[in-house]
N, C-alpha and C positions, 0 to 999 in steps of 0.2 A: 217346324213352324206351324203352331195353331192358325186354323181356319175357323172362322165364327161363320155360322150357315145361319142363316135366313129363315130356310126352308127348303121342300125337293117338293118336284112336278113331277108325278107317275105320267107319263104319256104313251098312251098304243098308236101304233102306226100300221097301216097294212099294205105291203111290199108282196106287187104281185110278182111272182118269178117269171122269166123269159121261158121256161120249158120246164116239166114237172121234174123232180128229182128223186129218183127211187133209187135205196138204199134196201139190205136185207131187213129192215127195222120199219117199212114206211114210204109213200110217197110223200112229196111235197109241190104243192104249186104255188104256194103263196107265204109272206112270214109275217107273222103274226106279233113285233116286235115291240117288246117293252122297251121304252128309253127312260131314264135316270137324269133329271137336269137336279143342279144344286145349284141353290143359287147364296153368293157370298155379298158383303158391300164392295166386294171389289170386282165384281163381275159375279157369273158362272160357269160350271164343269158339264161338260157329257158323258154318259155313257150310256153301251147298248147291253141289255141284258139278253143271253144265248140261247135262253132256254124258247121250245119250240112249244106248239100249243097243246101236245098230247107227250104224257111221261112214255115215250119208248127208246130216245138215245141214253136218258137216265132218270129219276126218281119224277126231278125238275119238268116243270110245266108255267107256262108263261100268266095263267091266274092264280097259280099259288104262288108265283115268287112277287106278284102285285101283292097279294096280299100280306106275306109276311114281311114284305119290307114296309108296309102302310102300317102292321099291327106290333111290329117287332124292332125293324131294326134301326128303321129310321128312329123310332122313336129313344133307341138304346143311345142315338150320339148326344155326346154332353152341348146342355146348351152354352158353355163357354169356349166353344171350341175343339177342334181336332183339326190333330196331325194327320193324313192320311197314312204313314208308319205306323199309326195306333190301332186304325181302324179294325184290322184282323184280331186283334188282341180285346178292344170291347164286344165286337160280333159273337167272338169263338161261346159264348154261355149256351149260343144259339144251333143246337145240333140241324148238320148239313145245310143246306141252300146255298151251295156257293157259288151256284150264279148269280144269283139275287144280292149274295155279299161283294163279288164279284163288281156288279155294277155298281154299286154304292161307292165303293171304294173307290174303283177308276171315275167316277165323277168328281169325288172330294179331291184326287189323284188332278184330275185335270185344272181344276180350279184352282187349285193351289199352284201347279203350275204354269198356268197362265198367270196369274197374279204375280209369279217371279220372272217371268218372260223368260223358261226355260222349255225346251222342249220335249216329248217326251222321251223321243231315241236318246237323248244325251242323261236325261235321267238313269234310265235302265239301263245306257251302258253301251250306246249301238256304238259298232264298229265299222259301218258301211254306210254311204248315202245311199247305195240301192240293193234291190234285194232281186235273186232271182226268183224265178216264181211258176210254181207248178199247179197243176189243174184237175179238180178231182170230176172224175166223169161215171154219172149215175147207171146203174144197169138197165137195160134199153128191151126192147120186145123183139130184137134180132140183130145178128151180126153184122148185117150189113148197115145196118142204124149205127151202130157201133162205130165201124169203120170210119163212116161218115164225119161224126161227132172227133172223134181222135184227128182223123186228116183234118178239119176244119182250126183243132185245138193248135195242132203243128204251127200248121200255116199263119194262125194268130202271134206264133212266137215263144208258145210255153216249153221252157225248158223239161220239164217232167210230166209225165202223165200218171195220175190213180186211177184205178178203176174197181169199181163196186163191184164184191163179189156175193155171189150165197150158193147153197148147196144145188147144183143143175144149172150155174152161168157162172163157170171158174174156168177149169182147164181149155175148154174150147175158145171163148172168148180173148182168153190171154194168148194161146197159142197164135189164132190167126192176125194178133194186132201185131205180135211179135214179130209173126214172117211176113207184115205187111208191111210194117217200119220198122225193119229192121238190127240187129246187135246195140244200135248205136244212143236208140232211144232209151231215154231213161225213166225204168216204166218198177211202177208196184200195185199191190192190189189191197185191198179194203176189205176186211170181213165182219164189221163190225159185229163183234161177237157169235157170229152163223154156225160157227160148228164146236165138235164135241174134241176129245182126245181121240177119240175112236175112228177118227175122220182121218189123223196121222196120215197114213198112210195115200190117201186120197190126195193130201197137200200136199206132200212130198213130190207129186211129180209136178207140181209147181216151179220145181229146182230147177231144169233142164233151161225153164226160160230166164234166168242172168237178172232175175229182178231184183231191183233195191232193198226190198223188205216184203212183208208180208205181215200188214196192219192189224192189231187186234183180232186174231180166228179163233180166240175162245171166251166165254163168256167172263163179264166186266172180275169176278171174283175168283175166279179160275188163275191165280198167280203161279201156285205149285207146279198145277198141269199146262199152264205154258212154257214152266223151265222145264218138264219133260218133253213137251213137243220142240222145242228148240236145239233137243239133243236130237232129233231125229230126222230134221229136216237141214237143208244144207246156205235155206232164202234166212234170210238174218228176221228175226221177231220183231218186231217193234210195240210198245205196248202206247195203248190210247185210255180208250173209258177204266180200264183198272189203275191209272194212274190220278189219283184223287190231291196227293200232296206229295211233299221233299220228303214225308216218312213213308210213304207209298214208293215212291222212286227208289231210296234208297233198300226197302225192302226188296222188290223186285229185282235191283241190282245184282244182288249181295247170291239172288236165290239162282241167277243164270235166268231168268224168267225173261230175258231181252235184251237186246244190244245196239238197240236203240228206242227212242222215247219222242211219242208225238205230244207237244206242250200246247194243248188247249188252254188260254188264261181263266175263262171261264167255267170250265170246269176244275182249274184246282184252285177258287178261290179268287185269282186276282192277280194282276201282272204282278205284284212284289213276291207273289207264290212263286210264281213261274219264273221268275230270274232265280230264284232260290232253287229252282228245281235245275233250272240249266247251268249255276255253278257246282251243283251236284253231279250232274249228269261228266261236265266237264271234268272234273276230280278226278272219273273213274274212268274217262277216255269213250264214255258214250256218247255219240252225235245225238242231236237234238233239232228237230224241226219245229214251226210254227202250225200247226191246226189251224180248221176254219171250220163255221159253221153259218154258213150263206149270211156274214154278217153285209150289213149297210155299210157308209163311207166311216161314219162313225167306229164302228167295233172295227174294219179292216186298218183305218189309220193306226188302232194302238196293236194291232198284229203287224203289222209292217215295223212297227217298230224294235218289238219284240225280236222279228226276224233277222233282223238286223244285225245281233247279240253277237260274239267272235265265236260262240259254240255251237249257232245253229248253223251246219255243214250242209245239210240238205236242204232243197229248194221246200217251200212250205204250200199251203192251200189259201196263198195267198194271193187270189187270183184279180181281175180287174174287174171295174164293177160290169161293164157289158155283160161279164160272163153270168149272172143272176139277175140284173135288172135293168130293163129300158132306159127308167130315170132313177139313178141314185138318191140318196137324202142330200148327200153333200157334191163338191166338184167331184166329180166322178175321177175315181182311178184307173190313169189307163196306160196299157203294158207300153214298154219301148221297149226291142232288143230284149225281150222275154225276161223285163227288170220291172220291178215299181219305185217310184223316187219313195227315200224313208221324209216324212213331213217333215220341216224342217222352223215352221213356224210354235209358237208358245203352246204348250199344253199339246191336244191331238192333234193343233196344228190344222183342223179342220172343224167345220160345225156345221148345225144343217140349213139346208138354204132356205127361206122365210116360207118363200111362196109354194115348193117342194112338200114341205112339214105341214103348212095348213092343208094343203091338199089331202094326204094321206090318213093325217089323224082321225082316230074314230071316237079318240075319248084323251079325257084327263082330269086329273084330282092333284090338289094341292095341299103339302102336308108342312104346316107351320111348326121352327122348333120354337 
């Protein structure tokens, strides 16, 4: 079904966080959030763009992906319309930005399904009206900060815990949350890319503590020497930023490089990437979770959806808005029984609240097709 657009509204928003968030890549205290509206005669779409305001999770950066969508891509949609199925197929001329494309598309994505009064979980396929939901917890200036943060996450109801790793705050960290809560908790760790092959050994004794996985520990193009490190270690691999697309997955497959897959939508493109990736992933009997990247109500409603999927087995970082922000964009998501309801209303099923949105915005530009 063609969509005739109007035009899109580049809008920033600045989203201060509840407590800084340090990752081995970065802190963070605030986000710095591109939004995506498209507007059609029959309404419009939203979307949140992922990328963050300095390239260190990937290439992507929140003024260049303004830009290329102002200089490139918006202007690549045809003015009689589009499918949001097409969208990937006119963008692709466009080497990388796929957050950027990312957002375009789930806006067009949303708008067209709001205009069918269809939602998104039933688009993509959700199996579940609620999702359970795990909680990714930044590395901290001391263990007992640590402790604190993980007891506080329990007690909120999260069925899982991540925890940010890098070289000098791994083995210890992990150890004492282990024997402080326990066999029972279901705990993994995060290395967004922090160490080397040569580190093997080091990770390895990561084994002893019964963890779910062990997120991305080598760097994003390092595929080969993750399917070597994955024969050495006994915590199952999981691959994140080297996972770009369903030829990236399937490559990584194919190599032993992991055996399991965290499905960021924005970075591979776009939710119709990432349902392609997790019928892939399911073919070959790899689980599949949903990623997060400290999105608003906006980007968390079409992760909740995603998560939804009958292949994502593990609980995702699809956490409620308390956990990053005071006041959300939209009605804020909040845990029950350590679940998020999947929206169930047209398109994301969410949008942002009037008075919330004037507030925060810092800026906007309007781009006529």
């Amino acid at each position: 079904m063609k969509t005739k657009i109007s035009g899109v509204e580049l809008r920033r928003i600045a989203m201060p966080l509840v407590a800084p968030f340090r990752t081995s890549f970065g802190v963070e205290t605030s986000r710095d959030v591109l939004l995506v509206r498209v507007v059609t005669p029959d309404g419009e779409g939203w979307a949140e763009c992922a990328a963050m305001s300095e390239p260190r999770y990937c290439s992507e950066y929140v003024d260049g992906a303004q830009d290329v969508l102002r200089k490139f891509l918006v202007p690549a949609l045809p003015k009689d319309g589009v499918d949001a199925q097409a969208v990937g197929r006119i963008l692709h001329p466009f080497t990388g930005h796929r957050m950027a494309k990312s957002a375009l598309e789930t806006a067009i994505l949303d708008a067209q399904l709001r205009a069918a009064g269809e939602s998104f979980g039933s688009f993509l396929g959700a199996a579940r009206d609620r999702v359970p939901c795990g909680v990714s917890v930044g590395i901290m200036d001391s263990v007992p900060e640590l402790l604190d943060a993980v007891e506080g996450y329990i007690a909120e109801g999260y069925v899982r815990i991540k925890l940010k790793i890098e070289p000098g705050w791994d083995i210890e960290p992990v150890r004492v949350v282990r024997e402080r809560f326990g066999d029972e908790l279901l705990l993994q760790v995060d290395a967004n890319a922090a160490y080397t092959l040569t580190d093997a050994q080091h990770l390895a004794e990561l084994d002893e503590f019964g963890l779910l996985l062990i997120e991305q520990p080598l760097a994003n193009d390092d595929v080969v020497q993750h399917a070597q490190l994955a024969k050495l270690l006994r915590t199952p691999v999981c691959l994140d930023e080297s996972i770009e697309s369903a030829t990236d997955a399937a490559a990584a497959i194919s190599l032993g490089a992991c055996s399991v897959i965290n499905i960021k939508p924005p970075r591979v493109g776009g939710y119709l990437e990432a349902r392609r990736i997790h019928d892939l992933a399911g073919a070959h009997g790899i689980p599949v979770w949903c990623g997060g990247m400290l999105e608003t109500g906006i980007g968390r409603a079409a992760n909740v959806a995603l998560a939804a999927l009958p292949g994502c087995t593990l609980p995702g970082d699809t956490s409620g808005s308390s956990r990053y922000f005071a006041t959300d964009l939209t009605e804020p998501f909040v845990l029950s029984d350590g679940h998020l309801d999947v929206p169930t209303g047209p398109g994301l099923g969410v949008e942002p609240l009037p008075d919330v949105l004037r507030e925060v915005t810092t800026s906007s530009e309007w781009i006529a097709l």
